[in-house]
C-alpha positions in Angstrom: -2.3 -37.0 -6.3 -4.0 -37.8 -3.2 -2.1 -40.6 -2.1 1.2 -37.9 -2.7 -0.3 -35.1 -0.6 -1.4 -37.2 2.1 2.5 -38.0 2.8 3.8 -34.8 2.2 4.8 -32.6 5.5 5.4 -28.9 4.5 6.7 -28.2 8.5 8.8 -25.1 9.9 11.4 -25.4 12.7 10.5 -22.2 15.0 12.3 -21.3 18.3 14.4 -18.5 21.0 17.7 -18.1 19.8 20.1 -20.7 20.8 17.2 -23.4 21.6 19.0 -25.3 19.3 16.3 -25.2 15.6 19.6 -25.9 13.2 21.5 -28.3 15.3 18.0 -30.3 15.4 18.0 -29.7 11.5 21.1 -31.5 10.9 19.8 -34.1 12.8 17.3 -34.7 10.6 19.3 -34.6 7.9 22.0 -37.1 8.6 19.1 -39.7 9.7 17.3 -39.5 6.8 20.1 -39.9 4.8 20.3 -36.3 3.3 23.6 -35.9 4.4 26.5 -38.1 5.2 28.1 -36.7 8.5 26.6 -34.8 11.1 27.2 -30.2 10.7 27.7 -28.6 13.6 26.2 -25.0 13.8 29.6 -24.0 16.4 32.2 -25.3 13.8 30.5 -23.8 11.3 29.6 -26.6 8.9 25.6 -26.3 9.5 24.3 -27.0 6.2 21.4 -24.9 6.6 23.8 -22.1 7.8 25.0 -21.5 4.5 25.7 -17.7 4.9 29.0 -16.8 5.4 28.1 -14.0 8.3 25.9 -17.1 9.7 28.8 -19.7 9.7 31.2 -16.7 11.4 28.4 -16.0 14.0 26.9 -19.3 14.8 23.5 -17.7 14.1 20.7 -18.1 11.5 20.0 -15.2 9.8 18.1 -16.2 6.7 15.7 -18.9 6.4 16.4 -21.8 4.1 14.3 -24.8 3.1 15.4 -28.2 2.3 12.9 -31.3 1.5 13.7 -35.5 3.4 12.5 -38.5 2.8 11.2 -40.5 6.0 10.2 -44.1 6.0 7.3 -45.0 8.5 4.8 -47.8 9.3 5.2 -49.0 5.7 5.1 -45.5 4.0 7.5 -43.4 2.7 6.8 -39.5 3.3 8.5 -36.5 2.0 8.8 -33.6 4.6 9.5 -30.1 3.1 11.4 -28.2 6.3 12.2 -24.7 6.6 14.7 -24.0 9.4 14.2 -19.9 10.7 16.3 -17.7 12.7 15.8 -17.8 16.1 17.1 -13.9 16.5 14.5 -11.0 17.1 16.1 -8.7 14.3 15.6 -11.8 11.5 11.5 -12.1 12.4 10.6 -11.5 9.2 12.4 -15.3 8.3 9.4 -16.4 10.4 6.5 -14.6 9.3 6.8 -15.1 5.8 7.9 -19.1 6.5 4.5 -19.4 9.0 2.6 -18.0 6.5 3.0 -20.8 3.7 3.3 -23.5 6.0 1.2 -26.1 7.2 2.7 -27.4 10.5 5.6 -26.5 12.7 8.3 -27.3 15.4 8.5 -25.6 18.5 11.4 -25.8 20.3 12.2 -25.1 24.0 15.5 -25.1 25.6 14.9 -27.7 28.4 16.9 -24.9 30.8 16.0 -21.5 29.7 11.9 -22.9 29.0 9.6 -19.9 27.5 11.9 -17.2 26.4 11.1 -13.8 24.7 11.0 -14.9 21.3 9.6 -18.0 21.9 6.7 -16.0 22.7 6.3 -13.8 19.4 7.0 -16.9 17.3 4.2 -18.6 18.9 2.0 -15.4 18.5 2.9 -15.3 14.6 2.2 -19.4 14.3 -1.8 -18.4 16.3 -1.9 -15.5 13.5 -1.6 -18.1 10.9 -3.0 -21.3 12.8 -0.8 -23.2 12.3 -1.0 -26.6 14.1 2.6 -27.4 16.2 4.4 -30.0 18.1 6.8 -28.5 21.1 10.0 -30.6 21.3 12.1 -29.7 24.6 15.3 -29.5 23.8 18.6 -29.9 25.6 17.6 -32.3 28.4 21.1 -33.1 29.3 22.0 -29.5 30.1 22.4 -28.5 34.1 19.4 -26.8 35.0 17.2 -28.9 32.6 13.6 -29.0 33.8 11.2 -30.8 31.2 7.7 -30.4 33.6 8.7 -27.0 34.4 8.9 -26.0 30.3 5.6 -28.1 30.3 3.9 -25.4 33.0 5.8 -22.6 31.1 3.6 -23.4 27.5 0.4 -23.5 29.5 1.2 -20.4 31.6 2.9 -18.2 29.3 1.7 -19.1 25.8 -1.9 -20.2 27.1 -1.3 -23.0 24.8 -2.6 -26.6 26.1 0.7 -29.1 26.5 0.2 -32.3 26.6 3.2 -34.6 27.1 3.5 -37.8 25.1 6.9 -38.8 26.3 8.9 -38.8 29.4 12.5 -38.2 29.5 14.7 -41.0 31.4 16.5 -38.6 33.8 17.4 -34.8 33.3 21.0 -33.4 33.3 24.0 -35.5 32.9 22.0 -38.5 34.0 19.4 -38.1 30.6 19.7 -41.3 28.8 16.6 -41.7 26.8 12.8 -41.4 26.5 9.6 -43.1 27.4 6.9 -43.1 24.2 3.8 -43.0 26.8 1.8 -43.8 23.4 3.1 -47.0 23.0 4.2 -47.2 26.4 7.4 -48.1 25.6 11.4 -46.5 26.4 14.0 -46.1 24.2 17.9 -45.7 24.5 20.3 -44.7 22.2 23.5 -45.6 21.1 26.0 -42.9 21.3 29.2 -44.9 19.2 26.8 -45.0 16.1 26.0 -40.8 16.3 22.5 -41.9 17.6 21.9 -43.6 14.1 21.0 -47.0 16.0 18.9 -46.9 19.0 16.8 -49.4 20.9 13.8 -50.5 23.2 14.5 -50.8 27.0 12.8 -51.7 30.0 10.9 -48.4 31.7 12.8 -47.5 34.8 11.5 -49.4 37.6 11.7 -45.7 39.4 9.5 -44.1 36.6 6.7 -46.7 36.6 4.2 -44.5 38.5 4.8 -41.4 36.6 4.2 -43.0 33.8 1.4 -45.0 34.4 -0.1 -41.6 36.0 0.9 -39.4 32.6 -0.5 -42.0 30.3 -3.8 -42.6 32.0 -4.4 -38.9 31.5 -3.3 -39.7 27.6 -5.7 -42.0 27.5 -8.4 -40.3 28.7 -8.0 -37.0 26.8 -8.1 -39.1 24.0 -11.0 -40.8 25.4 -12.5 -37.5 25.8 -12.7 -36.9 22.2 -14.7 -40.0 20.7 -17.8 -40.8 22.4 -16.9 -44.5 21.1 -13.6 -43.8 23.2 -15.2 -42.8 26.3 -17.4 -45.9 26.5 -14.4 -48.0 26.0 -12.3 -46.5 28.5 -15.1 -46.2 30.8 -15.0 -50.3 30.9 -11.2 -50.5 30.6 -8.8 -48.2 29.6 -6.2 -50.4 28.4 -9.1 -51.2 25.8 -8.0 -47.9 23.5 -5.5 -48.9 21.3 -2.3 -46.9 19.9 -3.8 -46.4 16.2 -7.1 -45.0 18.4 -4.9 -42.5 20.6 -2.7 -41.6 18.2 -5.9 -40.6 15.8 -7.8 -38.2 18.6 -3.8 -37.0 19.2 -3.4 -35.9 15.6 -6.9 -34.6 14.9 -6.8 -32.5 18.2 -3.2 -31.3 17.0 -4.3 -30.6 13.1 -7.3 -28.2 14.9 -4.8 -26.6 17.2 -6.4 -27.4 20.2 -3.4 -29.0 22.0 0.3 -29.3 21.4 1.9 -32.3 21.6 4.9 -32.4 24.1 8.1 -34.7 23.4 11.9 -34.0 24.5 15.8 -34.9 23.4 19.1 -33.7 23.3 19.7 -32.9 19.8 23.2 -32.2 20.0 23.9 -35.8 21.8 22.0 -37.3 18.8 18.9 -38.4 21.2 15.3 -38.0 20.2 15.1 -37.1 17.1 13.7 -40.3 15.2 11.3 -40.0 17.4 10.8 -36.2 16.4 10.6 -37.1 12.7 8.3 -40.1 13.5 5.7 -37.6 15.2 5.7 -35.1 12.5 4.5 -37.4 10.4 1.9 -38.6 12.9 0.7 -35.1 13.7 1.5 -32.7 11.9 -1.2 -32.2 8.7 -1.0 -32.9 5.2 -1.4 -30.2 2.4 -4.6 -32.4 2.0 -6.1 -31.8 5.0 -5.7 -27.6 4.8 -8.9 -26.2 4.6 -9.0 -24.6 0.8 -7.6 -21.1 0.7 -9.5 -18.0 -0.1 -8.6 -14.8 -2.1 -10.5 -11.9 -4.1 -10.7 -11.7 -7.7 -9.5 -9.2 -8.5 -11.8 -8.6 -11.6 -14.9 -9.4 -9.7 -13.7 -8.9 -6.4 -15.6 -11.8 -5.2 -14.3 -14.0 -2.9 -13.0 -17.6 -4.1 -11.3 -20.6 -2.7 -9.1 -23.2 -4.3 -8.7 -26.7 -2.8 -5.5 -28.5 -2.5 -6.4 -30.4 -5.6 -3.3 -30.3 -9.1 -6.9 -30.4 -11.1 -7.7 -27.3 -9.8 -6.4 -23.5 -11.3 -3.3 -22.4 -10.3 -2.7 -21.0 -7.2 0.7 -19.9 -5.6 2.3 -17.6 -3.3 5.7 -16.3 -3.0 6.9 -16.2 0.1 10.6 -15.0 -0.5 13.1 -13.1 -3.1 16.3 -14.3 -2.7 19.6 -13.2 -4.8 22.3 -16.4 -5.7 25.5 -15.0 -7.6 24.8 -17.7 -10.2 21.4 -17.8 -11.3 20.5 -14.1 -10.2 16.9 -13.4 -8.5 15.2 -16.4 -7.0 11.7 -16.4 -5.9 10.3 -18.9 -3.0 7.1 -20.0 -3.5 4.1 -22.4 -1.9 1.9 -24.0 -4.6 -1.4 -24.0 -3.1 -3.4 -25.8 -6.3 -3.0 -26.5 -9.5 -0.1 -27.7 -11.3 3.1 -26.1 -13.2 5.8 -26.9 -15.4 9.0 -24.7 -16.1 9.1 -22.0 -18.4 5.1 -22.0 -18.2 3.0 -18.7 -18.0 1.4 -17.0 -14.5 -0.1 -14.3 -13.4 0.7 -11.7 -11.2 -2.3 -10.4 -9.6 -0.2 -7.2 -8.0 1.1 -6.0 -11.1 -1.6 -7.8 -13.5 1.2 -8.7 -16.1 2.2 -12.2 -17.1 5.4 -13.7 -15.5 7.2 -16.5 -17.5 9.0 -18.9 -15.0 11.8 -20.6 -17.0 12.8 -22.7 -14.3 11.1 -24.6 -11.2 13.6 -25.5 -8.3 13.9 -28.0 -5.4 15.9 -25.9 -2.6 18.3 -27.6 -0.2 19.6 -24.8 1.3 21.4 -22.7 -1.2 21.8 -25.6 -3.8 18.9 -25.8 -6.4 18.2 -29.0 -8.0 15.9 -28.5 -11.6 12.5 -29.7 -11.5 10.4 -30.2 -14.4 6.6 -30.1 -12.8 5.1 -29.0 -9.4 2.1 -29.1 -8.0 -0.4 -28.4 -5.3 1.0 -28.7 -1.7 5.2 -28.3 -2.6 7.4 -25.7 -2.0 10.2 -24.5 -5.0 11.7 -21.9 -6.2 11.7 -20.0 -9.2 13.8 -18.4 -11.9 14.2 -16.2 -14.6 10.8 -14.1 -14.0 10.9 -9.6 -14.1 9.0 -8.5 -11.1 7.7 -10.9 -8.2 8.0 -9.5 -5.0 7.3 -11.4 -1.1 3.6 -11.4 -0.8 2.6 -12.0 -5.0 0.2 -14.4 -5.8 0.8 -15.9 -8.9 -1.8 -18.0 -10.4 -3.6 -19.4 -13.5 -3.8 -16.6 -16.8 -7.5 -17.9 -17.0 -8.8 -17.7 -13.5 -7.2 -14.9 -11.4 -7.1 -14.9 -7.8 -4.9 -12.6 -5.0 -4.2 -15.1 -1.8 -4.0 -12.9 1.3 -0.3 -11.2 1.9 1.9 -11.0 5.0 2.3 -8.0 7.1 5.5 -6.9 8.2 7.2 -5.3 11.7 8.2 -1.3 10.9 11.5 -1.1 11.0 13.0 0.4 14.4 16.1 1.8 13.6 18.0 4.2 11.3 21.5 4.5 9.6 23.2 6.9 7.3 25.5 5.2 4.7 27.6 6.4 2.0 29.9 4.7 -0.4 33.9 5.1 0.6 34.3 6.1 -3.3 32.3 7.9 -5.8 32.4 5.5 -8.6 30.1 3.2 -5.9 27.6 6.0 -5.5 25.3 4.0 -8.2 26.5 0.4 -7.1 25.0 1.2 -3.9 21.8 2.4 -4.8 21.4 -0.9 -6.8 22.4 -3.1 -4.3 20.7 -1.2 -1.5 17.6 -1.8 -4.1 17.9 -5.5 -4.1 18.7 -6.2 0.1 15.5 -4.2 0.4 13.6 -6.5 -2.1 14.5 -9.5 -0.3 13.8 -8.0 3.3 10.3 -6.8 3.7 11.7 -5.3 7.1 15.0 -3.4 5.5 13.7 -0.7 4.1 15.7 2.2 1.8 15.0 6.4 1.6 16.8 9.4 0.6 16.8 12.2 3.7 15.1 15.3 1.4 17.1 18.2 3.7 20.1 16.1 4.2 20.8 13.7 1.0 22.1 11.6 2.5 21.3 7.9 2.3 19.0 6.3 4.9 19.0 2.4 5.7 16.2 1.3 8.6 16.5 -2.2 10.2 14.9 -4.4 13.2 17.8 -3.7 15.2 21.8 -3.0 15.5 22.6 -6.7 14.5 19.8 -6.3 11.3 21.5 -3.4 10.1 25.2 -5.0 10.6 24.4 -8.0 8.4 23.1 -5.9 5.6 26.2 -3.2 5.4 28.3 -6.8 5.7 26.9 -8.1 2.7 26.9 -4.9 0.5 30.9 -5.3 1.3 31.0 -9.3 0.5 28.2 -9.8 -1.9 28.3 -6.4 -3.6 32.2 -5.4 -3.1 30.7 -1.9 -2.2 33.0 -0.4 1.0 30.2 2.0 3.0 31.0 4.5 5.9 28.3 4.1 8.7 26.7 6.7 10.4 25.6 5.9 14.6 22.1 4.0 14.3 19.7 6.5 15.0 15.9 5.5 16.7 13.2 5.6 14.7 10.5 7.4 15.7 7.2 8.6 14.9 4.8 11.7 14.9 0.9 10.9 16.1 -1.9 13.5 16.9 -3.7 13.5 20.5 -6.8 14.9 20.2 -9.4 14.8 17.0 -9.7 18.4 15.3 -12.5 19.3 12.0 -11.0 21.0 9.2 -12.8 22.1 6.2 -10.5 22.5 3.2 -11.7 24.5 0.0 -9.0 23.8 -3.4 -9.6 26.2 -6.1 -7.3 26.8 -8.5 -8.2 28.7 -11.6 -5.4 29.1 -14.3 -7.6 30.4 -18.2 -8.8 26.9 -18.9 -10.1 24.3 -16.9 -9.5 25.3 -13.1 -9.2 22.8 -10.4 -12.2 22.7 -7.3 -12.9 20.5 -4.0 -14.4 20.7 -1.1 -13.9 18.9 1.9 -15.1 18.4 5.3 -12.8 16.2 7.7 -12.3 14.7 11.0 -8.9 13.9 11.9 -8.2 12.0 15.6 -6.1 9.1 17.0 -6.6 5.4 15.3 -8.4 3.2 17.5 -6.7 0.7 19.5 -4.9 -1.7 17.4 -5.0 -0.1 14.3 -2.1 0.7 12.2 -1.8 3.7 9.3 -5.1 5.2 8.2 -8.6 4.4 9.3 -10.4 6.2 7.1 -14.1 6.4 7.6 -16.2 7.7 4.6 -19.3 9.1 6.0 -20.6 11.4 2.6 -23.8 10.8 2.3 -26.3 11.5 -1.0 -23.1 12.1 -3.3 -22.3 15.3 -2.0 -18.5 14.0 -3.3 -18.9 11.5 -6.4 -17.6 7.9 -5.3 -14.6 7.9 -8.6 -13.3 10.7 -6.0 -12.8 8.9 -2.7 -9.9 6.4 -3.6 -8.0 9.7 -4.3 -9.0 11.2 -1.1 -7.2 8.6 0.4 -4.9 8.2 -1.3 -3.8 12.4 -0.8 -4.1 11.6 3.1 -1.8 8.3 2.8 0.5 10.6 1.1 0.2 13.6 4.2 0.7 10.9 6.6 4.2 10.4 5.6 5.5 13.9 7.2 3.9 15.0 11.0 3.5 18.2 11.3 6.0 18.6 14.5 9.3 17.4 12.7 8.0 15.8 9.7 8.1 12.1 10.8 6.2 9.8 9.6 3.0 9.4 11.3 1.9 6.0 12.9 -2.1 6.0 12.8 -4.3 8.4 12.5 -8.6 7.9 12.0 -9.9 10.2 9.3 -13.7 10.7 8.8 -14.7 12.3 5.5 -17.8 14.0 6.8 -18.9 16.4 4.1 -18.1 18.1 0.5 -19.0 19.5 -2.5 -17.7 19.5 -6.0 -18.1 21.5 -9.8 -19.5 19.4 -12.6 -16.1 20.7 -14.4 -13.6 21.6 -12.5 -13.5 18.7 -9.8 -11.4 15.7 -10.9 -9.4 12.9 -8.7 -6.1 14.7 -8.6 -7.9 18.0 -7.1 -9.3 15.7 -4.3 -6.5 14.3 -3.8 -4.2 17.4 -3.0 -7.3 18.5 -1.1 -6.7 15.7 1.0 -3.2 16.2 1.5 -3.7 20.2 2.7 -6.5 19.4 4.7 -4.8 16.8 6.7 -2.4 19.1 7.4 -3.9 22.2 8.5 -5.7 19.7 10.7 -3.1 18.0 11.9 -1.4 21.9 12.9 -4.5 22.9 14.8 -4.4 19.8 17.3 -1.6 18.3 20.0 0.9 16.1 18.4 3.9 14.1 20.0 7.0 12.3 19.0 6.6 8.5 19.5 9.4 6.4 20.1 10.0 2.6 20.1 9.8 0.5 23.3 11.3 -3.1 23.6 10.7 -6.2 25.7 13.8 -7.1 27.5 14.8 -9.8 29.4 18.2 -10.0 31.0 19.7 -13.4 32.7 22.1 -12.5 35.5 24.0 -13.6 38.8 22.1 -12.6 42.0 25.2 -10.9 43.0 24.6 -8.1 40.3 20.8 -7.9 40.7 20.9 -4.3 42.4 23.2 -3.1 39.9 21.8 -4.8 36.7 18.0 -3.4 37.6 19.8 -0.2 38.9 20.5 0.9 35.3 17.4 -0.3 33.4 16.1 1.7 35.8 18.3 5.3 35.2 17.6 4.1 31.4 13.9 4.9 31.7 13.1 1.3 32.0 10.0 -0.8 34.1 10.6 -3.9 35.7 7.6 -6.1 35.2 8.3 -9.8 36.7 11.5 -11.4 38.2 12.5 -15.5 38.4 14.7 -17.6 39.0 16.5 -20.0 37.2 19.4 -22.1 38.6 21.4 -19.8 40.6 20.4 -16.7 38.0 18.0 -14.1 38.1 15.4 -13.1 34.9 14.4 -10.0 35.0 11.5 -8.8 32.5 10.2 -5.4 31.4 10.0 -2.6 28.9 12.6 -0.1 28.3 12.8 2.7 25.5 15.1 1.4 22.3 17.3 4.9 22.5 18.1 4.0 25.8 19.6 1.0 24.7 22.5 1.5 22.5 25.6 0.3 23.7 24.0 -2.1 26.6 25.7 -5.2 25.9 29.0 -3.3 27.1 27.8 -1.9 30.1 25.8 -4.9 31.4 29.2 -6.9 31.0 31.1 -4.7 32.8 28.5 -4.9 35.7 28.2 -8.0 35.7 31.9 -9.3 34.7 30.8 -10.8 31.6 28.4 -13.1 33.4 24.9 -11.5 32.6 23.1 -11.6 28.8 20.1 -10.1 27.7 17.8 -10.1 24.8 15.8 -7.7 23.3 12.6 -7.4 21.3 10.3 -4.5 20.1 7.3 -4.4 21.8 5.1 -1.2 20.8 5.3 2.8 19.9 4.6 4.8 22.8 4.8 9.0 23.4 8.1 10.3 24.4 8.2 11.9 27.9 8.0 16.0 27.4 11.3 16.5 28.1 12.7 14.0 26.0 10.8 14.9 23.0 12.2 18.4 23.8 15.8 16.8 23.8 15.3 15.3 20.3 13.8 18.8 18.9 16.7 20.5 20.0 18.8 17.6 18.1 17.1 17.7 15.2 15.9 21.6 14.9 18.5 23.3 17.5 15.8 24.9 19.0 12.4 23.9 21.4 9.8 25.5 20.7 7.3 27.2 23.4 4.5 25.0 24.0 
């Protein structure tokens, strides 16, 4: 077992949009041997783009996993990728791939360097440490700049780049790549589809900067071995490749540095080098420190090793639907060992799930397996109720793995089926998007009826109504997307809250004292603080306290919108030895909140993105212009060949509709790209402009 984990690769390719994660994929699958001619994400044929929306749009929009076989230094090793969408609205693909992965692939376009997503997925791989390599892409591109994407890491991602090859020119004049490791350059050979390549003499005109680069390889290596330093202290030509390569990977595996290579994926250079360093730096299942989780019946903490003798751990990562075999389950096998149609269970619910079948992915083929264990990734089949974020695990020793968290959705839609006879159809199928998609999310409007779908964004929402129509043969009418905002209270306000209710029998009492303010910074939903002291309210009692004020968080008491954070302090209370029970708490809670919540200042929040729009100089004026009249801040302007990037924050309702009018400023030549960035209160005369909307009416403040 050891042997097996210590060449298995469970790796994630993460990147911007259009940085070029799939077209790198298929690389990897054609030299391995996985597939037999080369997909191209532009005609279409990407394997991992198996979607039909993704093969019309040239986009990822789903993750998908598929498992190679790779042949190095006398080993064979299996690599289990996931390829993830590169586009802001699909970040969920990311966090929930990060989060069961051991390694990953950054990729940079070698022109457009550090972009806006590049930056959250980096953020989501630090939440989950998970070790990286960064692999600049699209060196033969005009504009291509590998040193200045090297800067870019360090600067922008205070990440610690260190470059172990050099490409052989830039532009139309990149021909290959100089391994600084082993010192040596490599061409290849464009009549076999990069299959075949081969050793070459370094550039005489690239012997300094070479020699310069890998002398400071050396001695960052050096730097990490006191049997290292004394060597290269003597002679530096004394460290060998096994010995750099060895401080390279363990620095890597402890996320200190990342690695820095380059290519040109889509002209078939680099990547056998890419594969070759994977396996050379990215860890092994095996060399994961063990995982922790609560049991649940204890609620002590435990840890299971990467070990098939130890109890079985897993966690699913991902529901999927497939027309043929129905609801499909993604999941990481963190110890232990299974074979199909064996029992788990699932520590959410605390029934027993019966998997019937165990499945090797390759993007939406499944191929049957009959055992997994510790360190894979499969999928599952023919189970009742296994959402993203279960842990399943051994009957006999329970265990709940830590979950994901998930973006709120920013956006809103009505939807309604074209004919009554799908008025049930689509509650089903609306049912099942929104148990694949942590981040799609599903209510019923209480004053309105009418159906509400929220969404990461405009494209999010498009994809989902496109596959009730494809998937579902349900025909919707679409209301405008609508923002989504939130209610939160200014200032902290004290209530005290007396429930009686007394109806002949056994009446209903509670008493309350609480404290309800803004969150502190950086926390999300309720804080609540239980300060009773000397059982003034029994302890049974508090879970339903909270539970009542998770419930009165739900409507705000301006409009009724949800509420984003709020800090609660239970201060005091009393209860009757009869007439107390958790549900009288708990509507306590629920009034209370309120009638604080109506004695304090509240406001309407509202979503604000990062943008970052690429245009000609010529429109500058006019493209900042209208972020400007659109409520937004300019933060930082570059250049980049000829273009300006500007950055900043701007409100999401501002934004609908911007493609169109930044084309027609900028005659088609300008793009942008947005991203949310954080809630933040409406201006007063804006949240006046959405009461009237919503109510008809402002009130007097």
């Amino acid at each position: 077992m050891t042997e097996k984990l210590e060449n298995t690769r469970n790796i994630g390719i993460m990147a911007h949009i259009d940085a070029g994660k799939t077209t790198t994929t298929e690389r990897i699958l054609y030299y391995t041997g996985i597939n037999y001619k080369l997909g191209e994400v532009h005609d279409g044929t990407a394997t991992m783009d198996w979607m039909i929306q993704e093969q019309e749009r040239g986009i990822t929009i789903t993750s998908a996993a598929t498992t190679v076989y790779w042949d190095y230094d006398t080993e064979k090793y299996r690599i289990n990728i996931i390829d993830t969408p590169g586009h802001v609205d699909f970040t969920v693909e990311v966090e929930r791939s990060l989060r069961v992965l051991d390694g990953a692939v950054a990729i940079f376009c070698a022109v457009g360097g550090v972009e806006p997503q590049s930056e959250t997925v980096w953020r989501q791989a630090d939440k989950y440490h998970v070790p990286r390599i960064s692999y600049i892409n699209k060196m033969d591109r005009t504009g291509a700049d590998f040193f200045h994407v090297v800067d870019q890491i360090r600067e922008k991602l205070g990440a610690r780049p260190v470059p172990i090859q050099l490409p052989i020119g830039a532009e139309e004049e990149f021909t290959g790549i100089v391994d600084l490791i082993s010192n040596k350059a490599y061409m290849w050979d464009e009549t076999t589809l990069g299959k075949d390549y081969q050793e070459v003499a370094i550039p005489s005109d690239m012997l300094e900067i070479v020699a310069e680069y890998r002398l400071k390889l050396i001695e960052g290596a050096a730097e990490e071995s006191d049997i290292l330093l004394h060597k290269f202290m003597d002679d530096p030509n004394s460290i060998t490749e096994a010995e750099i390569i060895a401080q390279i990977r363990k620095a890597t595996v402890e996320s200190r540095i990342t690695p820095v290579i380059c290519g040109a994926s889509f002209k078939n250079k680099g990547v056998q080098l890419l594969i070759d360093d994977i396996v050379k730096f990215l860890p092994s299942p095996f060399e994961m420190p063990a995982v922790t989780g609560i049991n649940p019946y204890t609620e002590k903490e435990e840890s299971r090793r990467p070990d098939a003798a130890e109890p079985f751990s897993a966690l699913a990562f991902k529901i999927a639907t497939d027309p043929f075999v129905g609801r499909i389950a993604f999941f990481r096998v963190y110890s232990g060992s299974l074979e199909a149609g064996e029992v788990v269970l699932n520590t959410r619910t605390d029934k027993k799930e019966r998997l019937l079948r165990i499945m090797l992915m390759h993007a939406n083929k499944q191929n049957p397996l009959k055992h997994i264990e510790a360190g894979e990734i499969a999928a599952a089949v023919g189970f009742k109720d296994i959402r993203t974020g279960d842990t399943l695990c051994d009957l006999k020793h329970p265990i709940t793995l830590e979950t994901m968290v998930f973006p709120e959705p920013v956006i809103n839609m009505a939807v309604e089926p074209k004919t009554q006879d799908d008025v049930e159809k689509l509650a089903i199928a609306l049912n099942k998007l929104a148990e694949e998609d942590p981040t799609f999310q599903v209510r019923v409007d209480d004053e309105t009826g009418q159906t509400l779908i929220s969404g990461m964004g405009e494209l999010h929402l498009e994809i989902i109504t496109d596959r009730m129509r494809r998937e579902f043969n349900i025909e919707v009418n679409r209301g405008n997307p609508q923002v989504a905002y939130k209610e939160a209270i200014v200032n902290p306000v004290m209530h005290h809250e007396v429930y009686k209710k007394q109806t002949g029998g056994k009446g209903r009492f509670a008493d309350l004292v609480i404290e309800v303010g803004p969150a502190d910074k950086g926390v999300k939903g309720l804080q609540f603080v239980n300060e009773i002291k000397g059982g003034n309210i029994p302890k049974e009692f508090i879970p339903s306290i909270e539970k009542g004020l998770k419930a009165a968080m739900t409507n705000g008491p301006i409009i009724g919108l949800p509420m984003d954070s709020v800090k609660v302090r239970l201060i005091d209370g009393s209860y009757h030895s009869v007439d107390s029970d958790a549900l009288a708490f708990q509507i306590a809670a629920g009034i209370a909140f309120r009638e604080a919540c109506r004695k304090t200042k509240a406001v309407i929040l509202e979503p604000i993105m990062k943008f970052e729009v690429v245009t000609p100089s010529d429109y500058m004026g006019e493209v900042t212009g209208d972020i400007t009249k659109r409520r937004g801040h300019v933060e930082e302007v570059d250049s980049r060949i000829g273009n300006q990037v500007i950055r900043g924050k701007v409100p999401l309702a501002e934004m609908f509709g911007y493609v169109t009018t930044l084309r027609s400023l900028s005659s088609g030549r300008a793009t942008e790209m947005l991203e949310f960035s954080h809630y933040a209160a409406t201006p007063l005369d804006v949240q006046n402009e959405i009461l009237y909307k919503i109510r008809g009416y402002v009130p007097a403040y």
